[in-house]
N, C-alpha and C positions, 0 to 999 in steps of 0.2 A: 504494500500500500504506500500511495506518493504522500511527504506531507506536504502541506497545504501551507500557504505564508503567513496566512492568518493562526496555524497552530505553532510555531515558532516563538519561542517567549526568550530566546538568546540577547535579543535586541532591547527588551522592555525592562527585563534582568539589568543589565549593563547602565541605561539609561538611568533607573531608579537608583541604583549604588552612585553613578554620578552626581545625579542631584541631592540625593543625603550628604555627599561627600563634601560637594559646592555651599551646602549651607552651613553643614561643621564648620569652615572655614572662615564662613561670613557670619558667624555668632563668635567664633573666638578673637577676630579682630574687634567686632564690638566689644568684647569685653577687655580686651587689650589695650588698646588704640585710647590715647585721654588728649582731651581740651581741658584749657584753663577754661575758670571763670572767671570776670570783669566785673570790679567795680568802678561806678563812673561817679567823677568828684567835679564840680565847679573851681573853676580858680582866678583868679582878678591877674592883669596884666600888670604889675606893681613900673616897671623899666624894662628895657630893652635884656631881655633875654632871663628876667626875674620874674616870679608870680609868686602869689600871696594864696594860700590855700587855709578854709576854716574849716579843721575837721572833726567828725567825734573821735572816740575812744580809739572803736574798732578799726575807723579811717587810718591815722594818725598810726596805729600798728601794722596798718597793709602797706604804708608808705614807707616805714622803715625797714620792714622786710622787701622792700624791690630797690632796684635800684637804673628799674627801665621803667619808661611809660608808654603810654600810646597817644598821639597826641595828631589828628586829621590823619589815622589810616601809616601812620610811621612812629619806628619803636626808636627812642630818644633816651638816654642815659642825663639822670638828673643826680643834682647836689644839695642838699640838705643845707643853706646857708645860716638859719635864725630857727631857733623853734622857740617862743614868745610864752610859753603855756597854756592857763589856762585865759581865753579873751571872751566869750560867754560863757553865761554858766543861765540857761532854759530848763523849766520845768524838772529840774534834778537832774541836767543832765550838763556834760561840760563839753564844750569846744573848744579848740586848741588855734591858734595862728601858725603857721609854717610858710617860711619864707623858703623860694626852692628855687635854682638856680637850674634852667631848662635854657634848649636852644628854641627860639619860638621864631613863628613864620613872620617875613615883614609884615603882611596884612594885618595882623596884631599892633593895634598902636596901644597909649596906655590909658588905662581903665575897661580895657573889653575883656570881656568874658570868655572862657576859655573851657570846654569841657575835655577833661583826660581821665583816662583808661588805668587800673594797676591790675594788676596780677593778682586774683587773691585766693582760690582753690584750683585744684586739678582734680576733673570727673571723670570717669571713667563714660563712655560714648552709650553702653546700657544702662550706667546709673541716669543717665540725661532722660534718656527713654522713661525708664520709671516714674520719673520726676513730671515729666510733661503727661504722662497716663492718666497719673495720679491726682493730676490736680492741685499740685501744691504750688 
């Protein structure tokens, strides 16, 4: 008896082990694979290549753990020149002055406002997933 093409299962076999194979692959870079996450700060253009940043606590600690920022799409190495202490103190809570010594674009003249980027966790690319699922 002839077999028939349609009773041949060699092909469907094979295919199937591939695509299991394809997705192990593409679950373990998910879980492998990390982005940072971004906190975005305001900051005043104090002079030519200085800005005056008001932060809280937790600000004021992501600042001092980096020492890159992000600032229009470009990673910038900054300098810690003044740290003023505490300059508010709001509803039980305190904010800090930090004078920071950055390369800023001519378009920045002074007194404009300026938003930048730090560094402050690494997620993993499924914990993201969960996060956005989740709702939180």
């Amino acid at each position: 008896m002839k077999v028939k093409c349609y009773e041949k299962i060699l092909l469907i076999r094979l295919l199937i082990i591939g695509i299991l194979i394809l997705e192990l692959i593409f679950f373990f870079l998910l879980y492998s694979y990390k982005e940072f996450n971004y906190k975005k700060i305001n900051g005043i253009v104090v002079k030519d290549n200085v800005m005056a940043l008001v932060l809280s606590k937790e600000e004021r600690e992501i600042l001092y753990k980096n020492s890159y920022l992000l600032m229009n799409d470009k990673l910038k190495k900054y300098i810690i020149l003044e740290d003023n202490g505490v300059f508010i103190k709001k509803r039980n809570k305190k904010y800090y002055e930090i004078i920071i010594k950055v390369k800023i674009d001519r378009q920045y003249k002074t007194n404009d406002s300026i938003e930048i980027n730090l560094k402050d966790n690494k997620y993993r690319v499924i914990e993201m997933f969960k996060l956005i699922w989740g709702g939180v």
